[in-house]
C-alpha positions as CSV (number, residue, x, y, z in Angstrom):
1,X,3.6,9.8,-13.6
2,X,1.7,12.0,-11.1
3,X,3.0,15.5,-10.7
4,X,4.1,16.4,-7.5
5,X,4.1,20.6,-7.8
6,X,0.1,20.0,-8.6
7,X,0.0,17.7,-4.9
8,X,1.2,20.8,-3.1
9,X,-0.4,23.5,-5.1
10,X,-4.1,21.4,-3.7
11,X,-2.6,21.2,-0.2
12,X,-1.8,24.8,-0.3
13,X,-5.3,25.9,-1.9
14,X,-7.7,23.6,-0.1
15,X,-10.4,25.5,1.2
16,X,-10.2,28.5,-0.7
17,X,-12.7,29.8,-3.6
18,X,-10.6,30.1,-7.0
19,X,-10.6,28.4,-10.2
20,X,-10.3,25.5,-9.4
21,X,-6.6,23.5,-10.5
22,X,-6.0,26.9,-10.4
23,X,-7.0,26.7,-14.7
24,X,-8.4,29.8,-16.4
25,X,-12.2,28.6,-17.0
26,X,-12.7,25.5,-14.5
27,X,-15.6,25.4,-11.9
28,X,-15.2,27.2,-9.0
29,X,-14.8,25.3,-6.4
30,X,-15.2,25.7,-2.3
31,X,-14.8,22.6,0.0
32,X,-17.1,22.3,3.0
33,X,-15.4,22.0,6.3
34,X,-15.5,17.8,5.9
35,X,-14.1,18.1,2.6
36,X,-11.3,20.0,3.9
37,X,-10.5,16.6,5.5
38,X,-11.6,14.0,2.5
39,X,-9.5,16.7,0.8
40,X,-6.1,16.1,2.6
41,X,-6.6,12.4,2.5
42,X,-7.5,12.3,-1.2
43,X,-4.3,14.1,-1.3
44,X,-2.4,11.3,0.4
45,X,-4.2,8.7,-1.1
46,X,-3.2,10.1,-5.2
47,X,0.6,10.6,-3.4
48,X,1.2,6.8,-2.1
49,X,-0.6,5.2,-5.8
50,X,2.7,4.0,-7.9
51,X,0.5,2.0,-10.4
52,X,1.6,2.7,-14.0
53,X,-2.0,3.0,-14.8
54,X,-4.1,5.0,-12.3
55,X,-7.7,4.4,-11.7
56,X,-10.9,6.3,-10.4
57,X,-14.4,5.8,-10.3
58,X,-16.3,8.5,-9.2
59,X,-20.2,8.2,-8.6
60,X,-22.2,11.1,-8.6
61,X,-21.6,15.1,-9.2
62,X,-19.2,14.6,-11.7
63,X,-20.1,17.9,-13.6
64,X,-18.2,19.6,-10.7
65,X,-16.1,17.4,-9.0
66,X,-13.0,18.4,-7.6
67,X,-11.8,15.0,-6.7
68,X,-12.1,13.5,-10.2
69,X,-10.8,16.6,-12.1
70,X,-7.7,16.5,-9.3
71,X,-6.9,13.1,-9.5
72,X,-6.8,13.9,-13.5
73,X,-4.6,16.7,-13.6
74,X,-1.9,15.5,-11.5
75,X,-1.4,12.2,-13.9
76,X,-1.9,14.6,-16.1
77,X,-4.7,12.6,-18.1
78,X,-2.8,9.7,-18.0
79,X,-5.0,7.5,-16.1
80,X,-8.5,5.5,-15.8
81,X,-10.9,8.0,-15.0
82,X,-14.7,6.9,-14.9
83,X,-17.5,9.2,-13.9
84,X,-21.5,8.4,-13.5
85,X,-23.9,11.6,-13.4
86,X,-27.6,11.1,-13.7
87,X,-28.3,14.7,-15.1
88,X,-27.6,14.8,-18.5
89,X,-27.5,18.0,-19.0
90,X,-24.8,17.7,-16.6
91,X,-23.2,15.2,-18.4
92,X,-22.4,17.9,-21.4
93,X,-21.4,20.3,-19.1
94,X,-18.6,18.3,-17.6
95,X,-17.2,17.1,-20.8
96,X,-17.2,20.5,-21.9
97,X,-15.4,21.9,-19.0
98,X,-12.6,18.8,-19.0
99,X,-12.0,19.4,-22.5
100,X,-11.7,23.1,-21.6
101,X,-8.9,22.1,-18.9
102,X,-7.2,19.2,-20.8
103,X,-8.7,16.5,-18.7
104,X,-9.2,12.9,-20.3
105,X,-12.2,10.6,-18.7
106,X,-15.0,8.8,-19.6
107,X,-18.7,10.3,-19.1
108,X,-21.9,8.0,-18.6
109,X,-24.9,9.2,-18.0
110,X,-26.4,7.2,-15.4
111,X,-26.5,6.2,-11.7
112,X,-25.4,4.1,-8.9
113,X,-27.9,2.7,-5.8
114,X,-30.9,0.8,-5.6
115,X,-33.0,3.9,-6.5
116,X,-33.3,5.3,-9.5
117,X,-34.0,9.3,-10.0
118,X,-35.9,11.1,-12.8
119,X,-34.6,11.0,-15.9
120,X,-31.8,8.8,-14.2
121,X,-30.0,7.1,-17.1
122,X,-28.5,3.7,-17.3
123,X,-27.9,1.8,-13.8
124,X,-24.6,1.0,-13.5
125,X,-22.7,-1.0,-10.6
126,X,-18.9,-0.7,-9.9
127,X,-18.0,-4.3,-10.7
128,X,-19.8,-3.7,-14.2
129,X,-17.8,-0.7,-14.6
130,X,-14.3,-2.1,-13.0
131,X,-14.9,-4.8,-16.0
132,X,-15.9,-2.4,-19.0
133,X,-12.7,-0.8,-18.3
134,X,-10.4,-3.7,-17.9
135,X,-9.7,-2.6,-13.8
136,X,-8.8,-5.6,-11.9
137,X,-7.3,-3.3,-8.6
138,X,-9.1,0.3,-8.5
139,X,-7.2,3.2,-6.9
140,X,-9.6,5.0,-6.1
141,X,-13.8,5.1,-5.9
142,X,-15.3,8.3,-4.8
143,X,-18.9,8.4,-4.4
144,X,-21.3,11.6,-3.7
145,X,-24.9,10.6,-4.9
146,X,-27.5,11.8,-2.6
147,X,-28.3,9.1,0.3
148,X,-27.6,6.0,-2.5
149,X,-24.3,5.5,-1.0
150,X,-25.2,2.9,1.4
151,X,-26.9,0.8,-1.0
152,X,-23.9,0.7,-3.5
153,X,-21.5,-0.1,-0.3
154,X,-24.2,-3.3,-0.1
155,X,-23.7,-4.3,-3.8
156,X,-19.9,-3.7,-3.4
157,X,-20.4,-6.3,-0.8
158,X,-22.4,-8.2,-3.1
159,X,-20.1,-8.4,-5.7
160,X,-17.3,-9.2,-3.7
161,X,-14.7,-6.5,-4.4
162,X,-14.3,-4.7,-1.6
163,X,-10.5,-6.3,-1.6
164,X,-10.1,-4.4,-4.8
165,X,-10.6,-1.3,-3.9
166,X,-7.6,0.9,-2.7
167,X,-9.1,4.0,-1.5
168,X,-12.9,4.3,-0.6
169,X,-14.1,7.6,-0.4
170,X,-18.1,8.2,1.0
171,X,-19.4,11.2,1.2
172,X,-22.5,11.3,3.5
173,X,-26.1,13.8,3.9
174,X,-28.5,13.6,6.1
175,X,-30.2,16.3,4.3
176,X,-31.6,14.4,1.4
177,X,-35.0,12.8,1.6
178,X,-35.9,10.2,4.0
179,X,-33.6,12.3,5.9
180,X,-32.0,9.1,8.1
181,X,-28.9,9.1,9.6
182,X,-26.5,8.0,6.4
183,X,-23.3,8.4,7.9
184,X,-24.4,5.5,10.7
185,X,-25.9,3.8,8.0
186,X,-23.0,3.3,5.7
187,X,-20.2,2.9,8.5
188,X,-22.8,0.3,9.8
189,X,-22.8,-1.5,6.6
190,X,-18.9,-0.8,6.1
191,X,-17.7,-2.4,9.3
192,X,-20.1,-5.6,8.4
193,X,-18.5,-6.1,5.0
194,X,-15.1,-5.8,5.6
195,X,-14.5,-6.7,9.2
196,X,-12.5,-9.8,7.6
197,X,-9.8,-7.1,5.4
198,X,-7.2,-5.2,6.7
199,X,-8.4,-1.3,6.3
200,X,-7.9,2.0,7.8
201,X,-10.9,3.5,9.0
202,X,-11.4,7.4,9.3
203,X,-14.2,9.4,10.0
204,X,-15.5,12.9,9.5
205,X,-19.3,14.1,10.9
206,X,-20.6,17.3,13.2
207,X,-23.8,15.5,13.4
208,X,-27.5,17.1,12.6
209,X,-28.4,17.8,9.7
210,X,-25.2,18.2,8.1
211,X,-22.8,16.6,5.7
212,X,-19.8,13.7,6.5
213,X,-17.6,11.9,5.0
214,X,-16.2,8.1,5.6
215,X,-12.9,7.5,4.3
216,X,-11.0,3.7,4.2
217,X,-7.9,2.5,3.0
218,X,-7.1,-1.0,1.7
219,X,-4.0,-2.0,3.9
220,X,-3.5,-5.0,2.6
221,X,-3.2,-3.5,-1.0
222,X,-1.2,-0.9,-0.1
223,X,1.5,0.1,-3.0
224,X,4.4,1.5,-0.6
225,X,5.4,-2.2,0.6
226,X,5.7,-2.9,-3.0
227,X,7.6,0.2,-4.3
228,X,9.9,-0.1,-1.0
229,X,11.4,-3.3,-2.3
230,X,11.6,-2.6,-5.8
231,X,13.9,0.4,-5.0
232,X,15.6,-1.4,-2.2
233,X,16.2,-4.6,-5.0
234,X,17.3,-1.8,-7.6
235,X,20.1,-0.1,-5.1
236,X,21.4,-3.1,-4.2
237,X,21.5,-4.8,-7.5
238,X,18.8,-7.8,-7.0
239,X,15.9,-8.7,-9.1
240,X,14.0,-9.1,-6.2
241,X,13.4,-8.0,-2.6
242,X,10.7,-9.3,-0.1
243,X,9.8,-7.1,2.9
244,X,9.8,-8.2,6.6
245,X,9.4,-7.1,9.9
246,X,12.9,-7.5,10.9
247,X,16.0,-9.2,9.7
248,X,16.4,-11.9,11.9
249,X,13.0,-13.0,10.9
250,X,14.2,-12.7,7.7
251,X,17.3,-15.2,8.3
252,X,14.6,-17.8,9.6
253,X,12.7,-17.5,6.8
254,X,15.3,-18.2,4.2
255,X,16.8,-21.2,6.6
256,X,13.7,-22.5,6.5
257,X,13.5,-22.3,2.7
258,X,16.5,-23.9,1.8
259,X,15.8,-26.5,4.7
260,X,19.4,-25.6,6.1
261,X,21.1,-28.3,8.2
262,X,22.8,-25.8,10.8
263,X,23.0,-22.5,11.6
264,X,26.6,-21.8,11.0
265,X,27.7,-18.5,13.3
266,X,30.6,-16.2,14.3
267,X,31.4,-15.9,17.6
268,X,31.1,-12.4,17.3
269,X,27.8,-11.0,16.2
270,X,24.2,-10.2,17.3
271,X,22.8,-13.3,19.3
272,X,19.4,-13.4,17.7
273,X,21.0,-15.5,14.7
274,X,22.2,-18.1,17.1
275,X,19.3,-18.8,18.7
276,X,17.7,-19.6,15.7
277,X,19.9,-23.2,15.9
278,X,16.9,-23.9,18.9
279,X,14.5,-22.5,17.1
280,X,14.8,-24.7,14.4
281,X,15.7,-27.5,16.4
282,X,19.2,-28.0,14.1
283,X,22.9,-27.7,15.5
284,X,24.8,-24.9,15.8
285,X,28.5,-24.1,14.7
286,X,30.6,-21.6,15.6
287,X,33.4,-20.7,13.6
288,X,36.6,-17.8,14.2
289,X,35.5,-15.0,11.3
290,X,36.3,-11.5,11.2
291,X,33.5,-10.7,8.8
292,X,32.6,-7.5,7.3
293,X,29.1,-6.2,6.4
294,X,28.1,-10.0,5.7
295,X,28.6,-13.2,6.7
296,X,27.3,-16.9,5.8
297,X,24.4,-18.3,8.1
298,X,24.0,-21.1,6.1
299,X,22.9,-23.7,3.2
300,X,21.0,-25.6,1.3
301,X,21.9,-29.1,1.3
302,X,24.5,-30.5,-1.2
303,X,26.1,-26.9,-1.3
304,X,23.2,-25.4,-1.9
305,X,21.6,-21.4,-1.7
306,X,23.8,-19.7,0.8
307,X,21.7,-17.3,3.1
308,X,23.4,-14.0,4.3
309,X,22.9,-12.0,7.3
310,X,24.0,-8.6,5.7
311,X,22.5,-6.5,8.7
312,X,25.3,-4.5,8.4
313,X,25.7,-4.0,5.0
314,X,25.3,-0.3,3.1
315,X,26.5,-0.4,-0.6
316,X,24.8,-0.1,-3.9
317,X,25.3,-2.8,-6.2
318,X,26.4,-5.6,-3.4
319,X,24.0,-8.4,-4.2
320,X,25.4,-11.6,-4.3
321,X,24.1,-13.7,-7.4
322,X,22.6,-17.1,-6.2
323,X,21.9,-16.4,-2.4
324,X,19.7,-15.0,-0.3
325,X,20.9,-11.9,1.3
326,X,19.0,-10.6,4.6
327,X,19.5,-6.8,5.4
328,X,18.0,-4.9,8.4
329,X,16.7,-1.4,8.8
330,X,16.7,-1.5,12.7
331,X,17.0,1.9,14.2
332,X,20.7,2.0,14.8
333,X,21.2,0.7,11.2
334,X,22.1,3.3,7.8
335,X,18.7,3.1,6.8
336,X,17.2,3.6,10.1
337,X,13.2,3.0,10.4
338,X,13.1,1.0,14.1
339,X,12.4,-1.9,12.7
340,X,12.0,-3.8,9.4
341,X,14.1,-5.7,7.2
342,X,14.7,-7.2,3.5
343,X,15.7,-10.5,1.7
344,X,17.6,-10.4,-1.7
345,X,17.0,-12.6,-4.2
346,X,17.4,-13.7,-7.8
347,X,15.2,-16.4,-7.9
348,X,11.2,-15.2,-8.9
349,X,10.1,-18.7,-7.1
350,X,11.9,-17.8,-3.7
351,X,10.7,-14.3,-3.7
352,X,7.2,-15.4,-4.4
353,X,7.2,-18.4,-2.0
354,X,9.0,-16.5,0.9
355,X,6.6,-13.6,0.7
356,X,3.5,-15.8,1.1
357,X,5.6,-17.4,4.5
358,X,5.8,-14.1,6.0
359,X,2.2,-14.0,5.2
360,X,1.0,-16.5,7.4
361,X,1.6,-18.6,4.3
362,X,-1.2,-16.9,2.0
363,X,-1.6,-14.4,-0.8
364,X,-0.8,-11.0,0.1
365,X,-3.4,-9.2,-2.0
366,X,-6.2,-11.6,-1.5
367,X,-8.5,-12.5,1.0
368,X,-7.1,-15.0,3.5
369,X,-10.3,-16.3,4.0
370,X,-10.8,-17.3,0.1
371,X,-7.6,-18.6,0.7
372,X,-7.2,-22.8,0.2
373,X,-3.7,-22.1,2.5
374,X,-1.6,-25.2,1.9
375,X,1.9,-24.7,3.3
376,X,3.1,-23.2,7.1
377,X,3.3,-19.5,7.2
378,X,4.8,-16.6,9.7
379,X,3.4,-13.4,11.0
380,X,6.6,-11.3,9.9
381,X,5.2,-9.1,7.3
382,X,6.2,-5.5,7.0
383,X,3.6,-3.2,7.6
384,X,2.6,-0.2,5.2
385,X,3.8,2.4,7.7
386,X,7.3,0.8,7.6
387,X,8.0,1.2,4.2
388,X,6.6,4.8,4.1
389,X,9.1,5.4,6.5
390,X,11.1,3.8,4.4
391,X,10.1,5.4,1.3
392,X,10.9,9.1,2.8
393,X,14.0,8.3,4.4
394,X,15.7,6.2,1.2
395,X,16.9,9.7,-0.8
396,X,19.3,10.7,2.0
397,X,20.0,7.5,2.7
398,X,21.9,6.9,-0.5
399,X,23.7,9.5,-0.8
400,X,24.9,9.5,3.0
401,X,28.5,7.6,3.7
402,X,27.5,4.5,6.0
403,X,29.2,3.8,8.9
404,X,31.6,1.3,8.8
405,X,31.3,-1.8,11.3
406,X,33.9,-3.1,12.6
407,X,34.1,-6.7,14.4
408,X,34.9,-5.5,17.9
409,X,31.4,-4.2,18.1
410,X,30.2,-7.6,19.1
411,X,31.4,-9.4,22.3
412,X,32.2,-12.9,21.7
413,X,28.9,-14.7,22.4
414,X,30.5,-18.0,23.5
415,X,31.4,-16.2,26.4
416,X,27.3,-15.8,27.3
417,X,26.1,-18.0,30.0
418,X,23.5,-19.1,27.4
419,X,25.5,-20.5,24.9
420,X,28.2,-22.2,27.0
C-alpha cells in the first residue's frame, strides 16, 4: 500500500538539495529544471497505481536514482523494482546504499539500446526483463541511459508491448556523443509506435544543448476506471460495477443485453429513457408510478433480468440481487462529476460482456486493432478523468445526506408534444 505522507513530503522537497527521502545516509540528490516536471508527474503517476503488486523498470543510473529509490519507499519495498546499470562498480554502490535506506530491488549489471558501452554487462531488453519477473502490465519504466533511449523505444516497438506499459518515462541529452537531436528523435519514434493506443503525451525541452524529458501515459490501462467501480460496487453492495459515460447510455446498454421487449416508463421522469423505445425500435408503455430513487425500465423475456434506472438513487447497501441497476453521476446528481454513470450487477458474464459493448464491443486493455471484434459495440466508455473526479469527490460524498427526490420534480411527459 503506497504511503501517502512520503507523496507529499516529494512534492514539498522537489527541487531542493538534501538527503534524499529525506533518510540519514542516501545520495544527495538535486533535480534539473526538467526533472522538476518528470518529478511532479512521477509523483502523479506512483498516486493513481492501485495494483497490489507495483512495478518499475528503470534503465540506466540506477546507483543514484531518485525515481527508483522513490517509487520504493513509498510502497515501502513492497513492490517489483528492476534496475539495469552498466557500471559495475556502480552496481555495488547502489545496493549498498538501498540496503542502507531499507529499499528492496533487484540489481543487474548490464544495459539497454543497440549499443553497448565499455565494460557494459549483459544486454537486456524490457520484454526479457517484464518476463524474468513475471510482469504481464508494468507501472512504470523509467529510462536515463545516455542517447540509447531511442533505440530501446524501437525494440519496445519491436516486442510489441508498448500496450503494457503504464507510465513511460524518457529522459533525453543532446549532450552525449553524436550529439543529435534525441528529444526529436524519440518523440519521432514514439508517435510512430503508438499512434494506434490511447496515451497522454507530455513534453519537457529548452532546446540546445541541454537535457528533456518525454513523458506518456497508457489511457487505456489506466487504474482509476477500475478502482472507481470497485468502490462504487462496494458502497452499494454489488459484486460488480461497469463504468459509463452517462446513465442513460447505461439503460440502453442493459436493454440491449437482456433483449428487452419494451421500454416500460413513468409518466413522470427524465425523457431520455423514453426515447430509447425509438431507439431500439420496441414499443413503449407508460404506466401511473410514483417511484422513488428507482424504478423498472424493463426485462428480459419470460420475466427475466429487470434493468433499473436508479439515477436518483443515494444509499449504501441498495443493490438489488438479480438486476441490473443503472445510476448516474450527472452534475446535479449526489455524486456530482458532469457526467458519467454506473451499472450494477451480480452476474461476472454481464459485467464482462457489457463492459466490452461500451467498448465499441472489444477488450478494454488490449489493442483494438489485435482485436478479432465479433459482437456490436458502443462508444459509451467512461474516460480516466471521470473517475478521478470521481475518485476525489467519493469520501464526502458518503458521508453527505443525499437529497431526497421527490416525484413532482418531473412534469408528466405525456403531456410533451413528442410523445403525444
Amino acid at each position: 500500500m503506497k504511503n501517502f505522507d512520503k507523496i507529499e513530503f516529494y512534492v514539498k522537497n522537489i527541487g531542493q538539495t538534501n538527503y534524499l527521502h529525506g533518510i540519514e545516509g542516501s545520495h544527495p540528490f538535486e533535480l534539473h529544471e526538467d526533472e522538476h516536471i518528470q518529478m511532479v508527474h512521477f509523483l502523479q503517476a506512483v498516486s493513481a497505481i492501485e495494483t497490489k503488486k507495483p512495478t518499475m523498470i528503470e534503465l540506466g543510473h540506477s546507483s543514484h536514482s531518485a525515481y527508483s529509490q522513490t517509487f520504493n519507499n513509498i510502497f515501502d519495498g513492497e513492490c517489483i523494482n528492476v534496475c539495469i546499470e552498466p557500471v559495475e562498480k556502480d552496481v555495488v554502490l547502489a545496493q549498498e546504499e538501498w540496503t542502507s535506506c531499507g529499499f528492496k530491488g533487484f540489481f543487474y549489471h548490464g544495459y539497454a539500446g543497440a549499443k553497448k558501452p565499455t565494460n557494459g554487462g549483459e544486454k537486456f531488453r524490457v520484454k526479457d526483463l517484464m518476463l524474468k519477473h513475471n510482469i504481464d502490465m508494468l507501472d512504470i519504466l523509467h529510462m536515463d541511459i545516455d542517447g540509447q533511449e531511442a533505440s530501446v523505444l524501437s525494440e519496445i516497438a519491436e516486442d510489441g508491448i508498448f500496450d503494457r506499459i503504464h507510465n513511460l518515462f524518457v529522459s533525453t541529452h543532446n549532450d552525449v556523443p553524436p550529439f543529435v537531436d534525441l528529444h526529436s528523435e524519440c518523440n519521432k519514434t514514439l508517435r510512430e509506435n503508438i499512434k494506434d493506443h490511447n496515451y497522454l503525451f507530455n513534453n519537457a525541452h529548452t532546446g540546445g544543448q541541454s537535457d528533456g524529458c518525454i513523458i506518456i501515459r497508457n489511457r487505456a490501462l489506466d487504474p482509476s476506471v477500475k478502482s472507481f467501480e470497485e468502490k462504487i460496487a462496494e458502497f452499494f453492495g454489488a459484486p460488480y460495477a461497469v463504468a459509463v459515460d452517462c446513465c442513460t447510455h447505461g439503460v440502453e446498454l442493459c436493454l440491449r443485453y437482456v433483449n428487452a421487449n419494451a421500454v416500460e416508463s413513468p409518466s413522470r421522469t427524465y425523457p431520455s429513457i423514453p426515447f430509447l423505445a425509438r431507439k431500439l425500435s420496441i414499443p413503449l408503455m407508460w404506466r401511473e408510478e410514483r417511484w422513488q430513487d428507482y424504478y423498472e425500465v424493463g426485462r428480459g423475456p419470460l420475466f427475466g433480468t429487470k434493468v433499473y434506472d436508479a439515477a436518483v438513487l443515494w444509499k449504501e447497501n441498495s443493490y438489488i440481487p438479480e438486476s441490473l441497476m443503472c445510476l448516474s453521476f450527472q452534475f446535479q446528481k449526489h455524486l456530482s462529476l458532469g457526467r458519467g454513470g454506473m451499472i450494477l450487477t451480480d452476474d461476472k458474464q454481464a459485467a464482462k460482456d457489457l463492459r466490452m459493448m461500451a467498448h465499441d464491443g472489444r477488450e478494454p486493455f488490449t489493442p483494438w486493432r489485435e482485436q478479432n471484434i465479433k459482437h456490436m459495440g458502443y462508444h459509451y466508455y467512461m474516460t480516466p478523468e471521470t473517475a478521478d473526479l470521481g475518485l476525489k469527490k467519493l469520501p464526502e460524498a458518503i458521508t453527505r445526506e443525499p437529497r431526497q427526490w421527490v416525484i413532482e420534480d418531473w412534469p408528466d411527459l405525456r403531456n410533451m408534444e413528442i410523445f403525444k
